[in-house]
N, C-alpha and C positions, 0 to 999 in steps of 0.2 A: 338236175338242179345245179350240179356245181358248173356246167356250160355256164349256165345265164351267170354265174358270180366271174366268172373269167371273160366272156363278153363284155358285161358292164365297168368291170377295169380297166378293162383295154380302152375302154371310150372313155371314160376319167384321165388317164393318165394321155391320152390324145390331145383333150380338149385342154390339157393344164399345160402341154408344152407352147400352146398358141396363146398363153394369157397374153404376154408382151404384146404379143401384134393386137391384141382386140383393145389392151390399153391404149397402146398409141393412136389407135383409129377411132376411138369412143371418145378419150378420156376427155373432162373441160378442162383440163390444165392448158391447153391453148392451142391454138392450128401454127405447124410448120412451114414453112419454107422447105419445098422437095430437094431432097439432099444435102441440108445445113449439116451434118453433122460428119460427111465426107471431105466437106471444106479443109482445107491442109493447113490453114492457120488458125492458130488461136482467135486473131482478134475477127476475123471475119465469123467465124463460128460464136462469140459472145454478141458481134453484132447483128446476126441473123436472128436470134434467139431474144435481142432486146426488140427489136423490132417485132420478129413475130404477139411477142408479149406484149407488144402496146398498143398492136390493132386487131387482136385477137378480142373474138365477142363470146367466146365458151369458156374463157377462165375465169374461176369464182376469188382468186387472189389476187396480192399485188405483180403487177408486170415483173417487178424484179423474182418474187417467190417462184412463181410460174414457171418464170424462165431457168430459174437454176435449178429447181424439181425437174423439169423435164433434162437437164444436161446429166444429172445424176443419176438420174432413173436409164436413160442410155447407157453411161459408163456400168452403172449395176450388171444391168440388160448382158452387157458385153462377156462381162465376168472374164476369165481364163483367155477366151477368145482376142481379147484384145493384145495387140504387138505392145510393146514394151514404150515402144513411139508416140502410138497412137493414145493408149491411154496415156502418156504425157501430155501430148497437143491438148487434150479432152480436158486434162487436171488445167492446163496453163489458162484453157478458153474461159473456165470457174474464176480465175484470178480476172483478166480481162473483165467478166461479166460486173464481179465486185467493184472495181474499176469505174466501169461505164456506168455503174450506177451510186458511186462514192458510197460503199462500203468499203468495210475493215482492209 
């Protein structure tokens, strides 16, 4: 009996390290552009993501919310992993995003 308690955790804690990949491949917050988020500039990376969010038909928000939920949920995503850089480019593309969309 304690087998099946240590198989079945092992397949819990399997399936919960791949939640990020089944959000971004499910989620309606909006469809991608492949590779937006590799982009090296800010303003390209808030302009990918404005655009994905305008002609996206699976998001149930505004193109703007959508769009900066998904750049956030990336940066989260990233955690520790990300360079010191990159998570700046990422923080600057949120400013950009506000920007293009005359927010604060």
């Amino acid at each position: 009996m304690a087998k099946k308690r240590k198989s079945s955790a092992r397949k819990k804690t399997k399936t919960k390290r791949r939640w990020s990949q089944r959000v971004t491949k499910t989620s309606d917050a909006l469809t991608l552009d492949k590779g937006v988020f590799v982009k090296g500039s800010p303003k390209a990376i808030a302009r990918s993501l404005k655009r994905s969010a305008e002609h996206s038909h699976r998001r149930k928000s505004s193109p703007y919310r959508s769009a900066m939920s998904m750049l956030t949920f990336y940066i989260n995503r990233g955690g520790k992993g990300l360079s010191k850089t990159r998570r700046h480019t990422l923080e600057k593309a949120k400013d950009e995003l506000r920007a293009l969309y005359g927010k604060d």
